[in-house]
C-alpha positions as CSV (number, residue, x, y, z in Angstrom):
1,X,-7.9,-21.3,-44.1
2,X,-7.8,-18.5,-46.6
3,X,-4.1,-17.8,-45.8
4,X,-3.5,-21.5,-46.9
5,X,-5.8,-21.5,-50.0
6,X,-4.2,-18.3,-51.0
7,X,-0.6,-20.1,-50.1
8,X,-1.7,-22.9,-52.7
9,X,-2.6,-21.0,-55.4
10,X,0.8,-18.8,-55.3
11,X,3.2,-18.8,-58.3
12,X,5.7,-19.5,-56.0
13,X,4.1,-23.3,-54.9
14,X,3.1,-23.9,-58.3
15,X,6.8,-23.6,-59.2
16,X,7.9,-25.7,-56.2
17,X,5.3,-28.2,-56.0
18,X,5.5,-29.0,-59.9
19,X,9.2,-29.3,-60.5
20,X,9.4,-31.5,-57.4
21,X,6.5,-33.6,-58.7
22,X,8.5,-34.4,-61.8
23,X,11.6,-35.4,-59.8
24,X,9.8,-37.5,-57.6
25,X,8.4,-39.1,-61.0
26,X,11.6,-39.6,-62.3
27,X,13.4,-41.0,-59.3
28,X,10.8,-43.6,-58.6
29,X,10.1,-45.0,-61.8
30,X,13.7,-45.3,-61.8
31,X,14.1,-47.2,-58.9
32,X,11.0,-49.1,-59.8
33,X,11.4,-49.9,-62.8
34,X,13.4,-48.3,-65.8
35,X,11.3,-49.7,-68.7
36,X,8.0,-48.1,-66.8
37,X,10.3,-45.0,-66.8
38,X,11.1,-45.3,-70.3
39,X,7.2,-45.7,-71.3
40,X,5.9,-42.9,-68.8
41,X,8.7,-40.6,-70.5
42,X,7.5,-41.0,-74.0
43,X,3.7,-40.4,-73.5
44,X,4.9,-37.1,-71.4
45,X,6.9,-36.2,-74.4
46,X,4.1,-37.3,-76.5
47,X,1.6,-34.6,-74.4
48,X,4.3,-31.9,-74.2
49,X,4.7,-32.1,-78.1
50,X,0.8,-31.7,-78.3
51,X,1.1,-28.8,-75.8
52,X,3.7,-27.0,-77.9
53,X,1.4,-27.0,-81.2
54,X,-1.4,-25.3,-79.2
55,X,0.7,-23.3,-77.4
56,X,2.1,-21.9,-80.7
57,X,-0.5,-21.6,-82.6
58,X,-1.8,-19.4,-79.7
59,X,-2.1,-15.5,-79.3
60,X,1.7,-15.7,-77.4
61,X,4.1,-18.2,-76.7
62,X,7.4,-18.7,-74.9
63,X,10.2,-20.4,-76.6
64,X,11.7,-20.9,-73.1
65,X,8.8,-22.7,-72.0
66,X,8.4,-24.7,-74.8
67,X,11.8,-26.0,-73.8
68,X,10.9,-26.4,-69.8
69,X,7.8,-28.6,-71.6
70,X,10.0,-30.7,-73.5
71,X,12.4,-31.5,-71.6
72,X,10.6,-31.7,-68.0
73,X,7.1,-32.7,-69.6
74,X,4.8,-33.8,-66.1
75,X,6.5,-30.4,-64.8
76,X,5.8,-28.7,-67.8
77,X,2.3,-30.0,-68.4
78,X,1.5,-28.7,-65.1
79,X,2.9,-25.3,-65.4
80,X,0.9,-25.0,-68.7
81,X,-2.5,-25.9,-67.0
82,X,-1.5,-23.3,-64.4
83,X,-0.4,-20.4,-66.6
84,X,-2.3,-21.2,-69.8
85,X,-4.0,-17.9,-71.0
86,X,-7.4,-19.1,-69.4
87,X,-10.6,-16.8,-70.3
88,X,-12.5,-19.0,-68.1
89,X,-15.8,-20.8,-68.5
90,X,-17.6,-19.3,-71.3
91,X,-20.1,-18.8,-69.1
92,X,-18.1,-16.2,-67.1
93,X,-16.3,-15.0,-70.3
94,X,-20.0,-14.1,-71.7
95,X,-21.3,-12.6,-68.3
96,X,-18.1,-9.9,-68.7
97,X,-19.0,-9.5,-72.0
98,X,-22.5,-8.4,-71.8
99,X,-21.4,-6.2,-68.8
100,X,-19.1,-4.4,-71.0
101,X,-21.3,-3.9,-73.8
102,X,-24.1,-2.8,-71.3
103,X,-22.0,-0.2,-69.7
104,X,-20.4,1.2,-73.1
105,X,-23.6,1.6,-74.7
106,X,-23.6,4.5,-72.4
107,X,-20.4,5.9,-73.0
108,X,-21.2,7.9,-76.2
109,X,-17.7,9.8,-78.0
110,X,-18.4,12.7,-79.2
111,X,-16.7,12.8,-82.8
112,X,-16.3,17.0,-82.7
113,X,-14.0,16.1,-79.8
114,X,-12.3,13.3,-81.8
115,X,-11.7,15.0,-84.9
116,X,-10.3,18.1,-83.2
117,X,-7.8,15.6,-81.7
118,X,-7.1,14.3,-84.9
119,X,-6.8,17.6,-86.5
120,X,-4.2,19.0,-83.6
121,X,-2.0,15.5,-83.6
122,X,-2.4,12.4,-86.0
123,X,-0.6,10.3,-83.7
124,X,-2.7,10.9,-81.0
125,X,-5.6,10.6,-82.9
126,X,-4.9,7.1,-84.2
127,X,-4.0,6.0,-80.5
128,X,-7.3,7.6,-78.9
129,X,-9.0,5.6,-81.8
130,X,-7.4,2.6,-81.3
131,X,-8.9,2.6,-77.3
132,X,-12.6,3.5,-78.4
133,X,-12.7,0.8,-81.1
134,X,-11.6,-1.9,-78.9
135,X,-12.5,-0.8,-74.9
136,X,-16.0,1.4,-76.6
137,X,-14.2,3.9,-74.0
138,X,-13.8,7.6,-75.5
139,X,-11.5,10.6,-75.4
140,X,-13.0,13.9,-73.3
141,X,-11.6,17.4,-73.4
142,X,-14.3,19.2,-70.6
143,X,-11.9,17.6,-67.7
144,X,-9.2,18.7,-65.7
145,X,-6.4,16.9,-64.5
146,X,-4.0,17.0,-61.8
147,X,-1.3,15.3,-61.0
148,X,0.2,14.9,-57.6
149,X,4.0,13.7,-56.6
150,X,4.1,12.5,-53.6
151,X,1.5,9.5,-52.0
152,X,0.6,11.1,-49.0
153,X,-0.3,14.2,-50.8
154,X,-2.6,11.8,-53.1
155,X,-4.2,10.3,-50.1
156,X,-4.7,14.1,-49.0
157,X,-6.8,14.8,-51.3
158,X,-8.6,11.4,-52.0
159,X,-9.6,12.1,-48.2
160,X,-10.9,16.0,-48.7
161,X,-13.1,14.9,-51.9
162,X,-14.2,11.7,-49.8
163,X,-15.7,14.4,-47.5
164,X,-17.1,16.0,-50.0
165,X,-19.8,13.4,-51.3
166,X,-23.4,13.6,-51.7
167,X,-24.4,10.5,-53.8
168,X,-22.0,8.0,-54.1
169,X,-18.0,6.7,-53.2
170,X,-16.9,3.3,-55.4
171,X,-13.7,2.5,-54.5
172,X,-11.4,-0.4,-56.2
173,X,-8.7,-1.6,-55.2
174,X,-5.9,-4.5,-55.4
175,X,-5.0,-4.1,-51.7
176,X,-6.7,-3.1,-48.8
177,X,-4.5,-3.0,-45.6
178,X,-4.9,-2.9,-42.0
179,X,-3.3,0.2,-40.9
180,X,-3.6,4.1,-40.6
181,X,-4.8,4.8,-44.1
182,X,-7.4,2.9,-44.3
183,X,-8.6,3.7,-40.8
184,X,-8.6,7.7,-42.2
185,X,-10.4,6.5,-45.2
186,X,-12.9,4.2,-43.2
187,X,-13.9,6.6,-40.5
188,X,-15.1,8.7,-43.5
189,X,-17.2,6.0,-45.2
190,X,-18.6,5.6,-41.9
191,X,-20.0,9.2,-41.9
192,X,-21.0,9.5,-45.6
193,X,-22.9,6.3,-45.3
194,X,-24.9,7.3,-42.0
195,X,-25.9,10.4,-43.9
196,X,-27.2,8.7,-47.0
197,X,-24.1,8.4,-49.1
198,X,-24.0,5.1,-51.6
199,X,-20.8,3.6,-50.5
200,X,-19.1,0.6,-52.2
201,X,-16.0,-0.9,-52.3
202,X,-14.3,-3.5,-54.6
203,X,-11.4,-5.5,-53.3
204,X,-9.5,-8.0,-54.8
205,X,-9.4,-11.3,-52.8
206,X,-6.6,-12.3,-53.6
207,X,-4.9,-9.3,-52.8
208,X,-6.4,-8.1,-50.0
209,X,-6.4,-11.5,-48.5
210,X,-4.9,-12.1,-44.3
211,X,-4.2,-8.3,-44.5
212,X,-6.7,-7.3,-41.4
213,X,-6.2,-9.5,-37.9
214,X,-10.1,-9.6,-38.1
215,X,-10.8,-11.7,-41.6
216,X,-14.2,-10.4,-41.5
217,X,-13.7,-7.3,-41.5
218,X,-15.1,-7.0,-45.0
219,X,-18.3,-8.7,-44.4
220,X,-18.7,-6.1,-41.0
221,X,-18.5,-3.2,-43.2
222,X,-22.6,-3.8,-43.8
223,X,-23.2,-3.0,-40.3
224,X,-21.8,0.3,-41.5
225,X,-24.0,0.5,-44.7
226,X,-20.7,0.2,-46.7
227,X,-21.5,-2.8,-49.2
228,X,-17.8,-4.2,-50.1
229,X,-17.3,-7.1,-52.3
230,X,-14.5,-9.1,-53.1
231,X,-13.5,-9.4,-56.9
232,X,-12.7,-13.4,-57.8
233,X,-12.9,-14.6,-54.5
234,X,-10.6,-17.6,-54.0
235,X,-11.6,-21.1,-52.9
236,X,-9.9,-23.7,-51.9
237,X,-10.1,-25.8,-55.6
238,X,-10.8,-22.9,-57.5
239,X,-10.0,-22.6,-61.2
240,X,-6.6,-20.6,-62.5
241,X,-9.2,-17.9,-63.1
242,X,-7.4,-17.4,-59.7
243,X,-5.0,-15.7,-61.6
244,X,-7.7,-13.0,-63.1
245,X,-7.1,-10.1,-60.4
246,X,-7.9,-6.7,-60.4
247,X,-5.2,-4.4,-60.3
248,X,-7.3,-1.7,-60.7
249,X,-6.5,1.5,-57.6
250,X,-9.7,3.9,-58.3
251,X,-12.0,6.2,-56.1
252,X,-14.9,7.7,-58.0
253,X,-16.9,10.3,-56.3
254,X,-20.3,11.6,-57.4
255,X,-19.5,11.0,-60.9
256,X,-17.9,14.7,-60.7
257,X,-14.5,13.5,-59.5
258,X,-12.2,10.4,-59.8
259,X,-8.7,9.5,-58.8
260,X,-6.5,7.0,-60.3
261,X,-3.2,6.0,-59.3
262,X,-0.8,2.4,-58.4
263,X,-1.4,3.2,-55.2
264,X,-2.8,0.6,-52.9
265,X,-5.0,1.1,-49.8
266,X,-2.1,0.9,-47.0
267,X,0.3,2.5,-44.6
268,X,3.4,0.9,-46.9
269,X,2.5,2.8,-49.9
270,X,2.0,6.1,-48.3
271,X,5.5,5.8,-46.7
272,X,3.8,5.6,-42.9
273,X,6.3,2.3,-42.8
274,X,9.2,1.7,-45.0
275,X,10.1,-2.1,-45.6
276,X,11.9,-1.5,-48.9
277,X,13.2,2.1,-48.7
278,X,11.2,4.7,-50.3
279,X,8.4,4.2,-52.1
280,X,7.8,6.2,-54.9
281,X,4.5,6.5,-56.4
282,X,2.1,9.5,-57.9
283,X,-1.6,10.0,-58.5
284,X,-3.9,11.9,-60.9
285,X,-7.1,13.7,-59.8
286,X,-9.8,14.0,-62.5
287,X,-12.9,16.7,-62.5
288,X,-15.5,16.4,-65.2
289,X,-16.7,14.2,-68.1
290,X,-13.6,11.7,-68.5
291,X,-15.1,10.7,-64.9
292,X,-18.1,8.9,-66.3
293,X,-15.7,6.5,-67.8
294,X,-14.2,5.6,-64.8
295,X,-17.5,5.2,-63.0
296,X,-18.8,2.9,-65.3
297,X,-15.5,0.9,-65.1
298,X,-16.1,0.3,-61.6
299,X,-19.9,-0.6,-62.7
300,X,-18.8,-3.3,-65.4
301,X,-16.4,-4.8,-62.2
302,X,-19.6,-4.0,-59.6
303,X,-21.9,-6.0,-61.7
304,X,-19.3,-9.0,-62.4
305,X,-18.1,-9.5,-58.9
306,X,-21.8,-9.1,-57.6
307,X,-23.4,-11.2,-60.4
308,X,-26.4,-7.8,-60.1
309,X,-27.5,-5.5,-62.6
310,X,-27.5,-1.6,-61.3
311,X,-29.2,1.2,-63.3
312,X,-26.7,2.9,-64.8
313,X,-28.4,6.3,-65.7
314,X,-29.1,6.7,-62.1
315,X,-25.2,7.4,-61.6
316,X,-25.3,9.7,-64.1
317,X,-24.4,13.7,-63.0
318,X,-24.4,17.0,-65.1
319,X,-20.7,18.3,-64.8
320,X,-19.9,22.0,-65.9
321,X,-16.4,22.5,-66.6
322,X,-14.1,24.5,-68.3
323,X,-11.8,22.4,-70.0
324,X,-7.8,23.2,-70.5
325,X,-6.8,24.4,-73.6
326,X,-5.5,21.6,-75.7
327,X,-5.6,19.0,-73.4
328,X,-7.6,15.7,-74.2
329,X,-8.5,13.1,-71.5
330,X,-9.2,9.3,-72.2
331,X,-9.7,6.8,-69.0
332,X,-9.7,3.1,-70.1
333,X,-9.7,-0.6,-68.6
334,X,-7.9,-3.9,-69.7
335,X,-9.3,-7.0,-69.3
336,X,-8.4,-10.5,-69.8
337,X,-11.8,-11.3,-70.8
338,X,-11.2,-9.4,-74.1
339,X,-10.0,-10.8,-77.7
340,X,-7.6,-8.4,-77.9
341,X,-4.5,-7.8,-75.9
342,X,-4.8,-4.4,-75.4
343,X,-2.2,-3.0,-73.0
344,X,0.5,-4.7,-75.2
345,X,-0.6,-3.4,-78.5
346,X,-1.0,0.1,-76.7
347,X,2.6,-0.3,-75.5
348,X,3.1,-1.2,-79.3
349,X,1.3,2.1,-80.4
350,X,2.8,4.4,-78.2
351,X,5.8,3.2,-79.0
352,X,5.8,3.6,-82.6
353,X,4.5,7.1,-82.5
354,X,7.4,8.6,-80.3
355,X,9.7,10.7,-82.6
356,X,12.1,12.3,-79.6
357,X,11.7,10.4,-76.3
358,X,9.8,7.5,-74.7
359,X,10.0,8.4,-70.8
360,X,9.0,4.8,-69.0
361,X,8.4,4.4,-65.2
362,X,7.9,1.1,-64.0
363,X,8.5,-1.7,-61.1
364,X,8.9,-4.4,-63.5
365,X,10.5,-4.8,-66.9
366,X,9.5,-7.9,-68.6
367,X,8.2,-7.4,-71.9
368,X,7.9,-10.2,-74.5
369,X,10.6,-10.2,-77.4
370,X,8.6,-8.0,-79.4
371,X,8.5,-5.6,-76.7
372,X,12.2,-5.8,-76.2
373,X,12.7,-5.1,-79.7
374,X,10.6,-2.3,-79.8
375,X,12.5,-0.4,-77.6
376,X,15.9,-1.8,-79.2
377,X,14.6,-0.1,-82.4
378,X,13.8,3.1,-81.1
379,X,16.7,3.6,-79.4
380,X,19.0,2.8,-82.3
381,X,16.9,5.4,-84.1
382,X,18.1,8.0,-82.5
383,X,14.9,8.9,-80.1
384,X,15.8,9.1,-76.1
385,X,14.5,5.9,-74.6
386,X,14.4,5.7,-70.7
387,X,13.5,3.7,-67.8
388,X,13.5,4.2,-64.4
389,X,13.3,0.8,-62.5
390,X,13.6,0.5,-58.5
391,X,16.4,-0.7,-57.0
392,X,15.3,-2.4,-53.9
393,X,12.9,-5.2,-54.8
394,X,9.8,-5.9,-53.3
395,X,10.4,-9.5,-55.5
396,X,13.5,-10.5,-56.0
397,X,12.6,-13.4,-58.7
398,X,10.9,-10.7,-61.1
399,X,13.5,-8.1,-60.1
400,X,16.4,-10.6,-61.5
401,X,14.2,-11.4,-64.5
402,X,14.0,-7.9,-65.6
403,X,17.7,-7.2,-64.9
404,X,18.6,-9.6,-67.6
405,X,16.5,-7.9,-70.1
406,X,18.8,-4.5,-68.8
407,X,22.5,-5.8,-70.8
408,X,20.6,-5.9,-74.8
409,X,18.9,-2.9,-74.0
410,X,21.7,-0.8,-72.7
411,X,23.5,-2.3,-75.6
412,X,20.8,-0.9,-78.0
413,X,21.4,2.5,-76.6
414,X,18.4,2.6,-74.0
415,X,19.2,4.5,-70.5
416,X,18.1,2.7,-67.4
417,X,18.2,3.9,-64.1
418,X,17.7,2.5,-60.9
419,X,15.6,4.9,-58.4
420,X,18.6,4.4,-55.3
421,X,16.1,5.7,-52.0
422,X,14.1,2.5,-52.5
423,X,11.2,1.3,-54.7
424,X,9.4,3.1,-58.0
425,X,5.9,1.5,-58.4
426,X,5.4,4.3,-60.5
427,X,3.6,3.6,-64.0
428,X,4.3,5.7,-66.6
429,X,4.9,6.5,-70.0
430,X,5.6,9.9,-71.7
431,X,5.8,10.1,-75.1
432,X,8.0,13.3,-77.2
433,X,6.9,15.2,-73.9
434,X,2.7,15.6,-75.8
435,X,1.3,12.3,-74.5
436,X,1.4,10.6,-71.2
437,X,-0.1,7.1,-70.5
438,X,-0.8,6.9,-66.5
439,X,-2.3,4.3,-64.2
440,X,-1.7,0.8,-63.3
441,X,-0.5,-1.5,-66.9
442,X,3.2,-2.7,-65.5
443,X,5.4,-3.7,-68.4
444,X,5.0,-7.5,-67.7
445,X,3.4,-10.2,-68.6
446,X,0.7,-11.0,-66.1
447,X,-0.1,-7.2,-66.2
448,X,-0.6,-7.2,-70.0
449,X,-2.6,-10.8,-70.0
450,X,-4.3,-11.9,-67.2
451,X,-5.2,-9.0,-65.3
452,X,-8.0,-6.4,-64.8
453,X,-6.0,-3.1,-65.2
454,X,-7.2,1.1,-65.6
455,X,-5.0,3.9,-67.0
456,X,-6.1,7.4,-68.3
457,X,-4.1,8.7,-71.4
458,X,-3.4,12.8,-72.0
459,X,-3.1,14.3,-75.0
460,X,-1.2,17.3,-74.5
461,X,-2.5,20.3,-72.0
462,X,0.4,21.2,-68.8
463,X,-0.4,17.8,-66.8
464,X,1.8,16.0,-69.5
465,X,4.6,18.6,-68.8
466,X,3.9,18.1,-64.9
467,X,4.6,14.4,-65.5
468,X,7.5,14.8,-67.6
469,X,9.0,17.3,-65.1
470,X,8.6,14.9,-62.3
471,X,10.1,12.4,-64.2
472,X,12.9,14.3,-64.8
473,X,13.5,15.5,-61.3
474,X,13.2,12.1,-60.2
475,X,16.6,11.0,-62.7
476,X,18.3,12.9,-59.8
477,X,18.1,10.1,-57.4
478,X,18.6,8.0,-59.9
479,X,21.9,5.8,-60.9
480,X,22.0,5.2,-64.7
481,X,23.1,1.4,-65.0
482,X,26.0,1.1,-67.6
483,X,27.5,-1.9,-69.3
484,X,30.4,-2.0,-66.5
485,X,27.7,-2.4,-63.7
486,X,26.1,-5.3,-65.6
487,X,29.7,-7.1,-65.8
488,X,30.6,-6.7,-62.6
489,X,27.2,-8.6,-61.1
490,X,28.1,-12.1,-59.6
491,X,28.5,-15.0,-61.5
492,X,25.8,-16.5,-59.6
493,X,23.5,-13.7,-60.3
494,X,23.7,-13.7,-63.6
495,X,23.5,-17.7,-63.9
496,X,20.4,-17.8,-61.7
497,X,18.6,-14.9,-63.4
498,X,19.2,-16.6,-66.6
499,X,17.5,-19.5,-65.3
500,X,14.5,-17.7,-63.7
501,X,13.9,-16.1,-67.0
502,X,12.4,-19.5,-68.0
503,X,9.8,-19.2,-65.8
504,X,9.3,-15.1,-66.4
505,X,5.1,-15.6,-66.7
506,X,4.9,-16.9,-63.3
507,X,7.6,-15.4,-61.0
């Protein structure tokens, strides 16, 4: 049942069921009776005109889909309802919002570490400012980082710090999988819990949804005393809130350690089997204060999914750690829920404070027009703009979509390359080689709008240079895309990826 509820609310039917509703509207009104036609027409026109002025006068609008409204209004209308930037009931929308202000009013900056910040970069400064005033999440310097290359290596060391634990394992994820991973990581939970370790576990039910031949397997784990909750759970006539999932790939371990990554929870993204080459994906290790800020984002998602307050001093540990020199650490969530759209202005930010090179890693390219035309600009000003973008596609629809954003932006001067041994989930952002943006924010729309996503900015310190060295290394297997391989793509490609660029907020 869950397979098919899960079928229903997929982009994919929407798309399908809606523009076939609208043909089937047209042909037998037709048949019927052209003057009903004629009538039903014009009030659909008359809605899709009303739709347009709200959809305007909202935060973001397409100008594509104002045309798919206008000129296909009952499939238009429906898309609209479907993809509408829904914050819910207000009822829900004010549950998240007291969670968050709950779990911030314990997250206290310390402005010595701020100004320093400010005093050693300005840019920097103003971006670590701009995520405390509007996620109340702030910057740390007693942490240290590492960063790790490869996903099994990750998954190495997530396991050895699993073993570790004395007080409590959160783990979020988008995906958890049936498989070899997840039986390594399970068969530790199993152990921790027996002994008195607080385990609990986060999934996304959306995501993690027909992934285990036993679909209880979830509700089991409290035989094990392992509590694991799914975020959003979907029902069968659930709202588009459907669409609200968390993205968010985090284990948190005794407040003294945390790991962040775009790594799901399954043999694929480890490599154990390939189905679209090589996947390419990295991880971050934190040790010290910057963890209490990831704990208490997996708190504020605890307390939603489970409708339950925890006490949230009780998680609280004493951490001593020598910090690196010069090296500033600042975890941070995005959420739907809030007023402000705040992995697109950081994109904007970090963007316009790049004064050599903007370094981007990312699955998906398909920013809005301002987004476009921020890179466009920065590239025509002389700064080193690249992206490395996978070449074998775990979505074809969204993989054509952002190869028609590929031709202007070539055109502007950016350098794309397409990662040849498979797929680069890989989300990253280096900035003049000082500041690095890591986690799980893909440069697309449903990433920056309608989903629950973590990443940890760095300000300065080696890990930076790690990143950027790995990036660097990875050009190697890389094939820069030129203006001639763009040309040279058939006429059907580049007809149908036109088309499918209409419909770029749900493919």
């Amino acid at each position: 049942m869950k397979k098919f509820t899960k079928f229903l609310h997929s982009p994919k039917f929407m798309f399908y069921f809606t523009f076939l509703l609208n043909v089937a509207f047209v042909v037998t009104f037709l048949i019927i009776d052209p003057k009903i036609f004629a009538i039903g027409q014009s009030v659909g026109i008359a809605l899709a005109l009303l739709v347009i002025v709200f959809t305007i006068s909202g935060r973001h609008y397409s100008s594509a889909g104002i045309i798919i409204v206008f000129i296909l209004p009952l499939f238009g209308l429906c898309l609209y309802i479907y993809l509408k930037e829904n914050k819910g009931s207000s009822r829900r929308r004010r549950a998240w919002q007291n969670i968050a202000f709950k779990t911030s009013s314990v997250l206290l900056p310390n402005q010595q570490v701020i100004d320093d910040l400010v005093s050693e970069n300005g840019y920097q400064g103003k971006i670590s400012n701009y995520v405390l005033n509007t996620t109340n999440m702030p910057v740390y310097q007693n942490t240290t980082t590492k960063y790790i290359t490869e996903a099994d290596v990750y998954f190495d060391n997530v396991l050895e710090e699993l073993k570790k634990a004395e007080r409590y394992i959160f783990i979020e994820s988008y995906i958890i999988e049936q498989g070899n991973l997840w039986n390594n990581i399970f068969n530790i939970l199993k152990i921790k819990a027996r002994q008195g370790v607080e385990v609990k576990v986060l999934y996304d039910d959306y995501g993690s949804a027909n992934r285990f031949e036993d679909s209880k397997i979830f509700r089991k784990l409290e035989n094990y005393c392992i509590e694991a909750v799914p975020f959003n759970k979907i029902r069968l006539f659930s709202s588009t809130i459907v669409n609200m999932r968390t993205k968010r790939k985090m284990f948190v371990i005794d407040g003294k350690t945390a790991f962040i990554s775009g790594l799901n929870i399954g043999d694929l993204y480890v490599n154990y089997k390939q189905m679209y080459g090589s996947w390419k994906d990295t991880g971050l290790m934190l040790t010290g204060e910057a963890v209490w800020s990831m704990a208490m984002l997996f708190l504020t998602d605890w307390q939603f999914a489970t409708k339950k307050d925890v006490d949230l001093s009780s998680y609280r540990t004493t951490i001593a750690t020598k910090r690196k020199a010069n090296e500033w650490v600042q975890p941070f969530g995005v959420s739907p829920y809030s007023l402000d759209i705040h992995a697109k202005n950081m994109y904007a930010s970090l963007f316009s404070t790049a004064s050599k090179s903007i370094y981007i890693a990312t699955p998906e390219l398909m920013l809005d027009r301002d987004g476009i035309n921020e890179l466009k600009i920065a590239a025509k000003s002389g700064i080193d703009v690249r992206i490395i973008f996978p070449t074998i596609p775990t979505n074809k629809y969204r993989h054509l979509v952002s190869q028609e954003h590929f031709v202007e932006l070539i055109k502007a001067g950016v350098k794309i390359y397409e990662y040849t041994p498979g797929f680069m989930h890989e989300k990253s952002i280096i900035i003049d080689g000082t500041t690095a943006m890591f986690g799980n924010i893909s440069l697309d729309f449903r990433s920056m709008h309608t989903h629950f996503e973590n990443a940890v900015l760095i300000y300065g310190g080696n890990t930076v240079q790690e990143i950027k060295f790995d990036y660097e290394r990875t050009l190697n297997s890389c094939h820069m895309l030129t203006m001639k391989d763009m040309r040279s793509r058939k006429w059907t490609i580049k007809l149908w990826s036109k088309f499918l660029k209409l419909f770029e907020h749900i493919t």
